[in-house]
C-alpha positions in Angstrom: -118.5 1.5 52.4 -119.9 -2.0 50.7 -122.0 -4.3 52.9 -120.4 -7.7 53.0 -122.3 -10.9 53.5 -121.9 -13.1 57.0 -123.2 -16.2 57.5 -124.0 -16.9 61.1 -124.5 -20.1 62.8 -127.0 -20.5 65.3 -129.0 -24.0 67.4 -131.2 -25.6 63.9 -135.1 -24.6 64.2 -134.2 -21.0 65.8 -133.2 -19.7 62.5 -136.7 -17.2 62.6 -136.4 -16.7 66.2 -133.1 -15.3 66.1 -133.4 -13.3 63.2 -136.5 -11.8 64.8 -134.4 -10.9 67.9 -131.7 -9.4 65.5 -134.1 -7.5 64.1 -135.4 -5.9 67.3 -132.1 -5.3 68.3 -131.0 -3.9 65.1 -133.8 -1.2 65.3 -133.2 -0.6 69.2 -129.5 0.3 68.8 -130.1 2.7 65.5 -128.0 0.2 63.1 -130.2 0.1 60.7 -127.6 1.9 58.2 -124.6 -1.1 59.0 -127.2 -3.5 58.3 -128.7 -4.9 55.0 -130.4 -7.7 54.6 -131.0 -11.1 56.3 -132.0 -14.1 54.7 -132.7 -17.7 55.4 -132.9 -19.5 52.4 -135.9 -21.6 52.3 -138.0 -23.3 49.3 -141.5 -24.5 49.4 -142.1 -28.2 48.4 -145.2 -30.5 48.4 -145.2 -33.4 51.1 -147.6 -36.3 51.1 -148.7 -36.8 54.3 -151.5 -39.3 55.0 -152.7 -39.6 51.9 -152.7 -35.8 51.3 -150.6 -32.9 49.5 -149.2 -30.6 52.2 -147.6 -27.8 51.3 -144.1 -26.7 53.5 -141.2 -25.1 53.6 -137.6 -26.9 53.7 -134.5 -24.8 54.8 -131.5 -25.6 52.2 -129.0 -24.7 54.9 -130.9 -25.5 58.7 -128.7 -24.2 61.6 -127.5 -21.1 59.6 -129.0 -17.5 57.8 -126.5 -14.7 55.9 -126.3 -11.2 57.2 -125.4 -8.8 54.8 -123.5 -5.6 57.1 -120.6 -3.5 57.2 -118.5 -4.8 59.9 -116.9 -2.1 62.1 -115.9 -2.1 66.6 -119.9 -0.8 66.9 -121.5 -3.7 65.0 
């Protein structure tokens, strides 16, 4: 079977949080076969702040990661 990608939608700033808790729950129910991989698509750009270079990250799509699973009545 082909894992398919998802993308979920979840409150913006908690995209870490709950792919953390998906994680742990992933690993807790013995899915880790379904699932594949989860992503948040970020890139690093260089802020002036102050006066000074800081470096961070921006989220291209904030409020929202991809799942890649295979979707069945267990997952």
């Amino acid at each position: 079977m082909f894992k398919y990608w998802y993308v979920v939608q979840v409150y913006s700033g908690f995209e870490f949080k709950v792919k953390y808790v998906l994680e742990k729950k992933i690993f807790e129910e013995g899915f880790e076969n379904m699932f594949g991989k989860i992503l948040i698509p970020t890139e690093e750009v260089m802020e002036m702040k102050f006066g000074k270079k800081k470096k961070s990250e921006r989220k291209f799509f904030p409020g929202f990661f991809f799942v890649q699973l295979i979707l069945n009545e267990n997952v």
